[in-house]
N, C-alpha and C positions, 0 to 999 in steps of 0.2 A: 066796432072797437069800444072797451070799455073805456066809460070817464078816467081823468086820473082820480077824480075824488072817491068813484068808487074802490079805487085800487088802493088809495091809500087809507082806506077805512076795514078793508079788505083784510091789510096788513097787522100782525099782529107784532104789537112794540116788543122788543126785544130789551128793550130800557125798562120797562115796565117791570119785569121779572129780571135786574139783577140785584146782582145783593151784593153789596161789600164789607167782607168782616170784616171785624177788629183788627186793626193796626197794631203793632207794638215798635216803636222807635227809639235805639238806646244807644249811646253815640262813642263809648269808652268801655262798656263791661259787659256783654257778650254773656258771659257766664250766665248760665242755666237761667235766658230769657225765654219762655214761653210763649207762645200765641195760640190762645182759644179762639176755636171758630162752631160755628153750629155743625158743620162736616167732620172737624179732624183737631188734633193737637201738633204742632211744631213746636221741637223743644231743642233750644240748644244749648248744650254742654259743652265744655271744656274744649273736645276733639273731634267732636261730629253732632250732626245734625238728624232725631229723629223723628218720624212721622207716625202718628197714632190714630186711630179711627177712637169715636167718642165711647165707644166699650174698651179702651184701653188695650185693641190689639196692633199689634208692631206692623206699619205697611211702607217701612224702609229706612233706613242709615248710609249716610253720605261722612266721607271722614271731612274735619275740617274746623277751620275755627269759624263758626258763623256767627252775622250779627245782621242787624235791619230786618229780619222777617218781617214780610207783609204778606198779604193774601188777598184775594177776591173770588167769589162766588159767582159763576153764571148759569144760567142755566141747563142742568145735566154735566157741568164743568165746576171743579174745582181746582184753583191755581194758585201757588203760593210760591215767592222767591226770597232769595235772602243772599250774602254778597258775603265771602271767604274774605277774613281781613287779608290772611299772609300770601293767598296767590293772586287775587283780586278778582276771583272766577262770582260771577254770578250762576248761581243754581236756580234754575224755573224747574217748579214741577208743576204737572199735572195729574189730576186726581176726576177717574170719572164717576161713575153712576155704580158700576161696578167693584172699586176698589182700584183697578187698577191704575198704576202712577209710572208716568212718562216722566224722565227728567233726562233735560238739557243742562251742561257747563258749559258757559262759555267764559271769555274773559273779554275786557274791553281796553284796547290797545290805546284810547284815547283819553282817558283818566284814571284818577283813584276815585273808586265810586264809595261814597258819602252817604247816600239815601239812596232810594228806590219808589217810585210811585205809580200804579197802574193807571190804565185811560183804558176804556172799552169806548170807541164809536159807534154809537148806534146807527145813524145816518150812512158810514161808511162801513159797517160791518167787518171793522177793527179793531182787536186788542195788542195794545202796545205797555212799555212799559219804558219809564225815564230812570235813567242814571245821571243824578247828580254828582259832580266833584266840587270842590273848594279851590280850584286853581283856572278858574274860567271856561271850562268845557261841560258840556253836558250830551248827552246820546237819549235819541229814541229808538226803541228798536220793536220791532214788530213781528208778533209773537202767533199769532192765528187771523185769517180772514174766512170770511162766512163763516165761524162756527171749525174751519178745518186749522189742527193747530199744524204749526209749518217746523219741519225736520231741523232745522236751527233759525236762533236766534234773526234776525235779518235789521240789522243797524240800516235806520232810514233818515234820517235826521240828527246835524249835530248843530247845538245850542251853542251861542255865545252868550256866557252867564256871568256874575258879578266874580269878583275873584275868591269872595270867600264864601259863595252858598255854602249852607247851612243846613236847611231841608226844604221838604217838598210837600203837596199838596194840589191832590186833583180836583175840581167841582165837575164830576161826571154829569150834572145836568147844563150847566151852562158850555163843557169842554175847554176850563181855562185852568191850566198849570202855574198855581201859585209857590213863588220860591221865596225863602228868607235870603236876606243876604245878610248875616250875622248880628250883628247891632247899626246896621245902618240901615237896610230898608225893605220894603217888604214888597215884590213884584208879581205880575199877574202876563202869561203868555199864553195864546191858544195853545192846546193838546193836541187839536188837529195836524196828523202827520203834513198838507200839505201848504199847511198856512202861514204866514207873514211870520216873519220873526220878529216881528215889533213886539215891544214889552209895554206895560203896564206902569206906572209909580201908584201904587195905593198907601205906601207909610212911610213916615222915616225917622229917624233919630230925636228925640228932643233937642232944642225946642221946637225945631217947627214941624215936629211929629209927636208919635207917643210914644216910641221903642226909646228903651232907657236900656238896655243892657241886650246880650246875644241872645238871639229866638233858638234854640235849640230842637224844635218839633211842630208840625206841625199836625192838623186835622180838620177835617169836614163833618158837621154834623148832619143830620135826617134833613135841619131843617135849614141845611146849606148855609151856616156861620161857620166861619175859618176862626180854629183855635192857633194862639199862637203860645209856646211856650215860650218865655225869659227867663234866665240862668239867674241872673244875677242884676238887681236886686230880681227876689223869684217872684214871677207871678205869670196871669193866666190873662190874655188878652184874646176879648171876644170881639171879633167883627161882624157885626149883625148879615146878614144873607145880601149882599151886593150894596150894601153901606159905607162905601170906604171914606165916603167925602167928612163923613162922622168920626170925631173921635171912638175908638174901641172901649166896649164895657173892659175895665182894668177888676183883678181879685186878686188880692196878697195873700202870696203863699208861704209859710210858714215852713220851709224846707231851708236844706243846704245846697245850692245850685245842682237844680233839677234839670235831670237830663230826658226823662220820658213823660211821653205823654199817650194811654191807651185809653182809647173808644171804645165801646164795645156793646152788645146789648141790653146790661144791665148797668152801663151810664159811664162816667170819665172820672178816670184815676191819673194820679200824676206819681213822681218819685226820682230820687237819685236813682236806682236803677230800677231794673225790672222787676229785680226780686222784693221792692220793701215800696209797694206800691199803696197811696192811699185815695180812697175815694173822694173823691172831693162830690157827686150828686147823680140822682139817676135819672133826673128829666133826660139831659143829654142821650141821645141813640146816636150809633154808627148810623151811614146811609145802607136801609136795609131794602125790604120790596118797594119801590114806587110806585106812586100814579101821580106825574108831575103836573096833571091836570091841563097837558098841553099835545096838541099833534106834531109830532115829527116829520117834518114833511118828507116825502119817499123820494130818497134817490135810486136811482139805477145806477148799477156800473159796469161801464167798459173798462179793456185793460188793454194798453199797449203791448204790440209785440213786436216792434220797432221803434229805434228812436237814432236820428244822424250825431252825427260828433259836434261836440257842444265846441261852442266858439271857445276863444282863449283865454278869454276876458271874463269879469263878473261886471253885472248891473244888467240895464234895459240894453239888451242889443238887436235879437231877432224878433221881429215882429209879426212879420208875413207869409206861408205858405201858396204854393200853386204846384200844379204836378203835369209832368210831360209827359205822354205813351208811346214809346217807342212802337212805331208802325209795323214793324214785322216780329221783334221779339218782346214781351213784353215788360221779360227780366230784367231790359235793359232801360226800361224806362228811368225817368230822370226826377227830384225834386230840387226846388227853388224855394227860396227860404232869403227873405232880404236881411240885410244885416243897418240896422240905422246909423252907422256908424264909419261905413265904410264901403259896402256896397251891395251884389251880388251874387249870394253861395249858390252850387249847384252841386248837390249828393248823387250817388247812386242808389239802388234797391237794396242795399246793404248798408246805407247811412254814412258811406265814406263821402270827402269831400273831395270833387272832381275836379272843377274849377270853381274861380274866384274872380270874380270883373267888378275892377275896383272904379266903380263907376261914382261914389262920392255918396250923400246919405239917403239910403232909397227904404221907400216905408214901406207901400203896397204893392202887391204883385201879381198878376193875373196874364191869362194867354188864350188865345185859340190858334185854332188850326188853318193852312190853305190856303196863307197867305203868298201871293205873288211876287216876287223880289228881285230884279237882276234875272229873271232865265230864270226860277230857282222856285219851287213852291216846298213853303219850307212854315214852322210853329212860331207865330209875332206872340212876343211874349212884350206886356209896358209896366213900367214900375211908377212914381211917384218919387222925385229925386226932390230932400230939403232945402237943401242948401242953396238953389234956385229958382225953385219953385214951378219946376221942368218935368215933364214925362220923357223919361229913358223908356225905346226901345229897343228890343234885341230879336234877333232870328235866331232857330234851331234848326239846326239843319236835319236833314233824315236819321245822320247816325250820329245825334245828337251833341252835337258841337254848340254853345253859347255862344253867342256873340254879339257886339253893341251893332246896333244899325245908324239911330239919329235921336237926336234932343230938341225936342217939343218943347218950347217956352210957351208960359201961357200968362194970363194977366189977374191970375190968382198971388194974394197976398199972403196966403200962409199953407200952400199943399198938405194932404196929411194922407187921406184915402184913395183909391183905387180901384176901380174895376172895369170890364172892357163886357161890350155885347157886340154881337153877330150876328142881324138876324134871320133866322135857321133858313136854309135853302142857299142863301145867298154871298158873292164875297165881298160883302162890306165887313168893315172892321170900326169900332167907336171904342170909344175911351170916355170915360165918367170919371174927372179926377174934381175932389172934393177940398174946400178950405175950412178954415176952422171958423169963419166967419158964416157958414153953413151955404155958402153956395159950391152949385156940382154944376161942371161944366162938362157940357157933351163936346167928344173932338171926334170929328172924322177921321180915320186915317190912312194915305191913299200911297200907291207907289210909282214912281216913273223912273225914267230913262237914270235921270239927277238923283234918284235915293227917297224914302220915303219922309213924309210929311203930315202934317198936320193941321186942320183947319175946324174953328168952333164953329159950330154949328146952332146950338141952344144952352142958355144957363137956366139953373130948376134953383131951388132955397129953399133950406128948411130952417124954421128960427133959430137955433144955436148949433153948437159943433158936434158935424159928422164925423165919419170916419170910415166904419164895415160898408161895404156897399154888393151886391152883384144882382147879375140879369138874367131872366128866363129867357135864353135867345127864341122859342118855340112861342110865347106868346106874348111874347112883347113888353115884358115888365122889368122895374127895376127897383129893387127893394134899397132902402139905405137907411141908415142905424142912426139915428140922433142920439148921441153919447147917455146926457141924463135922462131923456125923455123916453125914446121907443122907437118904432119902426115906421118908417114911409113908404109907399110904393106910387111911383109914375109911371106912367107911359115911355117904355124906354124908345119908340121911335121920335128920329129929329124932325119929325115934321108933325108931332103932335101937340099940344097944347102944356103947359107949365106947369100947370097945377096940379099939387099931389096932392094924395088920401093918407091920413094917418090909420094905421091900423093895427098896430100893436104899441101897447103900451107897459114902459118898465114900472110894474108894479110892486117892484123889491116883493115878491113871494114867490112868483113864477118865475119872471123874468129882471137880475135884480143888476140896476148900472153898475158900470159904465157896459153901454151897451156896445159889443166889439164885434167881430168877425161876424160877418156873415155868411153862408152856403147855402147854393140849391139844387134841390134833388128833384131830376125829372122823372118825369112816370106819370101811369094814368089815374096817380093821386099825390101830383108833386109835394113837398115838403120845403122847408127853410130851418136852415137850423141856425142856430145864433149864437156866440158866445157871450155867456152871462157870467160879465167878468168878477161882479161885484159879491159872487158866493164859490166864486170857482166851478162849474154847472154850463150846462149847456142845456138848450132846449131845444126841442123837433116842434115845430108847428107846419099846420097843414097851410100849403100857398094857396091857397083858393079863399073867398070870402065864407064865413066870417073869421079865418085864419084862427081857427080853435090852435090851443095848444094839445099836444099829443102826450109825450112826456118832455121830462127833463133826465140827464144823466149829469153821471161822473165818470171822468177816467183816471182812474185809480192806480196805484200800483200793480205790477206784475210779479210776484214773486218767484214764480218757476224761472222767468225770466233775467231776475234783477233789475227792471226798465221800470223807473219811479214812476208814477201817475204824473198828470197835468194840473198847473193851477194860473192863475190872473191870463188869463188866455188874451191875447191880440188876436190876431188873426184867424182863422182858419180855413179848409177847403173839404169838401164830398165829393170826392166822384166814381161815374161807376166803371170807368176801366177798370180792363184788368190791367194790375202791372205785375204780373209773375205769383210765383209758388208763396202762397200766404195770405193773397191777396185777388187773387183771381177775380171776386164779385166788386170790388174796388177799394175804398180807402175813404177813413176820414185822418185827414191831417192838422194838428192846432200844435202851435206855439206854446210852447211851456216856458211861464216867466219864473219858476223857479225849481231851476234841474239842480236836481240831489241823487244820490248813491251813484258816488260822491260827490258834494255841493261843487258845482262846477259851473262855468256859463250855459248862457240859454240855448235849447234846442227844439225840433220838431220831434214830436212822437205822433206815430201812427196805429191806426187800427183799424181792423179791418172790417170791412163794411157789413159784413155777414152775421158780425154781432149786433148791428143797430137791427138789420133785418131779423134775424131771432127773436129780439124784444118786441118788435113788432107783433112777429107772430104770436107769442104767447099773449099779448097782450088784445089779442082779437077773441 
């Protein structure tokens, strides 16, 4: 199998080669605003919006009143959008190599759009595109993946933003959507379709800022300083390239509240409109071809083609997946998904919710098979309940019925993790439940006549707070995740000695904290995959010494689908059952901490294991 380094050196930057023309941004007079680009001309007039190739031939007319044209260049793609004042349709077009121009209208139900600003992800091999409004809402909407552009528009993201944005601005190398918010303050939020909505404060009002009056425009230059326009008194605030803690170079402009501000390759003009544009210098360049003189580390991506019905609630709820196989059909197998909040969900193969055992706040969740019960050989599934500090467990019956069995007390002070080994051949059952004081305690767990039970057996420590845990029931290991630090593995038998081996370490590049879920994949070249919560990322490493890393992925958006990608991952699970039609070679299951289309509570997304085995292959 190749290195990743070679593969990522292999890779050719798709960032490297874009190019983004000139902007034109004009917030009142529409009339006969232009944008030059090194491709084409957009011009709009009074009643519609033309397109011209740089020889001045006509290559399409949209009726309409346009204003915001923007534009960006990628490579063999050109893309330009602009937003209809009177119906509030945003028009995307596309312009290829050819000549030929795809255009999309759509309209967006969720504001009056304001501005427009594009994001191309190179790591995620996404172009999206934000809608600003001035009444607190903002949209991302996503417009091509890998290079394929997508039959409509597809809203992924919507913004809670200040109530009077004003405009926008993207830093395609850093990935952070800078927004004005009128004369009060100037913020900074990832462009990343599936990242944190936390915002930024980089300015604010005088005096205990530099904005004296409403920023009307914004822009990025070559060498990444965010311009700001002010209306009134006019002037031109530069912020040096990730300098914010600095006051802004200020230049007084000698205009009547100035509403544009255009980039371009021959340098930066400003003006009350479009049409009476003056130069203000031509150091200044658009961001054109790069070499940002840095690696982009590779991701891979998977894509969900399942995901269960998202709780009812917003915030931290689900944490943890596991999955059941139905013994004779496999369609009918089962997922388990805790909820910390309340208890235990139990979906179908369709992601509907089955039951619900409202067993109080359960974090982790794991199971095997073969357990002896009452008469009854049936799937011990044990969870991790907070509020106690107790292992709940539960039996599944053949034709998969949930149900509580007994609660384990244990003499742990803060429960958080979870996992259960078996080892292979045999019907023992253990329990590894972990506290945040970093000891894991092993529990036997046996059944008689009276119901089953629980008895500790061995406690193991890792210096500070676990969490991800699971076991190779086949040779005897237990891997467990120390949050800031990295990976440990012990001897998962209770008759063997205490002390563990550290062997992976969170190096924030590979592997970046809080280090979460764990899974393992058996075979005659087992794996560990882990969720690497701190970049949104998971990575494949091999279970064997020296436990190289294999790759890292993402799970992405599915667009054919509508089933949004995964991001801050808790939990998750691999396995190779089959459970049914989609999934036959088996499943990887993670927790999504922040389910979108439509922003709703959290769920599990699935996918199927045949894409990690492809990547595999190609990558031999």
């Amino acid at each position: 199998m190749k290195s990743i380094s070679t593969k990522i050196s292999a890779k050719t930057s798709l960032l490297a080669a874009l190019v983004l023309s000139s902007c034109a941004s004009v917030a009142s007079q529409p009339t006969g605003q232009a944008l030059q680009t090194q491709q084409f001309m957009l011009q709009a007039a009074p009643e519609q919006l033309s397109l011209h190739d740089n020889s001045g031939q006509s290559l399409g007319q949209w009726s309409g009143r346009f204003e915001r044209l923007k534009a960006l260049q990628l490579p063999a793609q050109s893309w330009f959008a602009a937003v209809d004042s009177e119906t509030n349709q945003v028009l995307v077009g596309l312009k290829t190599a050819t000549d030929k121009v795809r255009i999309l209208q759509q309209a967006s139900t969720q504001l009056v759009v304001d501005d427009l600003c594009w994001y191309y992800s190179e790591q995620n091999k996404q172009l999206s595109l934000f809608l600003i409004g001035d009444r607190g809402v903002g949209e991302q909407w996503l417009l091509a993946q890998d290079g394929k552009a997508l039959e409509k528009a597809l809203p992924v993201r919507s913004l809670n933003l200040p109530t009077n944005a004003s405009a926008c601005a993207v830093d395609q190398r850093q990935g952070l959507l800078y927004l004005a918010e009128g004369d009060t303050a100037l913020w900074s939020y990832s462009a990343e379709l599936e990242q944190s909505e936390n915002r930024q404060l980089l300015d604010v009002l005088a005096p205990k800022g530099a904005i004296a009056g409403e920023i009307k425009a914004l822009e990025l230059t070559a060498a990444g300083d965010l311009l700001a326009l002010q209306s009134e008194p006019a002037a031109l605030l530069r912020y040096p390239a990730g300098q914010f803690s600095k006051a802004p170079q200020r230049q007084p402009l000698q205009l009547d509240e100035p509403e544009v501000l255009q980039l371009d390759r021959q340098g930066l003009s400003v003006g009350a409109t479009a049409q009476q544009l003056q130069r203000l210098n031509s150091t200044d360049k658009a961001q054109q071809v790069q070499h940002w003189g840095r690696t982009v580390p590779a991701f891979y991506q998977l894509s969900p083609t399942l995901e269960t019905a998202a709780v009812s609630y917003r915030g931290d709820a689900i944490d943890d997946p596991a999955i059941w196989q139905h013994p004779t059909d496999p369609a009918k197998s089962l997922i388990l998904a805790t909820d910390k909040r309340a208890g235990l969900a139990v979906y179908n193969m369709q992601g509907a919710q089955q039951q619900f055992l409202a067993v109080g706040r359960v974090n982790n969740v794991d199971l095997r098979y073969g357990f002896h019960y009452q008469g009854q050989s049936m799937a011990l599934a044990a969870a991790s309940t907070r509020a106690d500090n107790g292992i709940q467990l539960f039996g599944i019956s053949a034709d998969g019925k949930v149900s509580t069995l007994t609660r384990i007390q244990t003499g742990l002070t803060d429960i958080y993790g979870l996992c259960m080994y078996q080892p292979a051949g045999t019907q023992q059952f253990y329990v590894f439940a972990n506290s945040k004081d970093g000891t894991v305690a092993q529990y036997q767990i046996s059944a008689s006549a009276k119901g089953a039970s629980g008895k500790l057996v061995r406690s193991l420590k890792v210096p500070s707070q676990p969490e991800g845990c699971v076991a190779d029931d086949g040779q005897h290991q237990l891997f467990v995740g120390e949050e800031d630090v990295g990976i440990w593995r012990f001897d998962a038998r209770a008759s063997a000695a205490t002390q563990g081996e550290f062997i992976i370490k969170a190096d924030d590049q590979m592997l970046v904290a809080d280090v979460e879920g764990l899974a393992f994949w058996p075979g005659k070249q087992p794996y560990l995959l882990v969720s690497s919560q701190g970049n949104d990322s998971y990575v494949l490493y091999k279970a064997t010494a020296p436990y190289e890393a294999v790759l890292r992925f993402r799970i992405r958006l599915n667009p054919d689908l509508a089933i949004d990608g995964s991001s801050e991952t808790d939990g998750l699970e691999l396995t190779t059952l089959n459970l049914g039609p989609g999934f036959e070679q088996g499943a990887i299951l993670v927790q999504d901490g922040r389910n979108r289309m439509p922003e709703q509570g959290q769920n599990i997304k699935l996918v199927p294991l045949a894409q990690l085995k492809t990547l595999l292959q190609q990558l031999k």
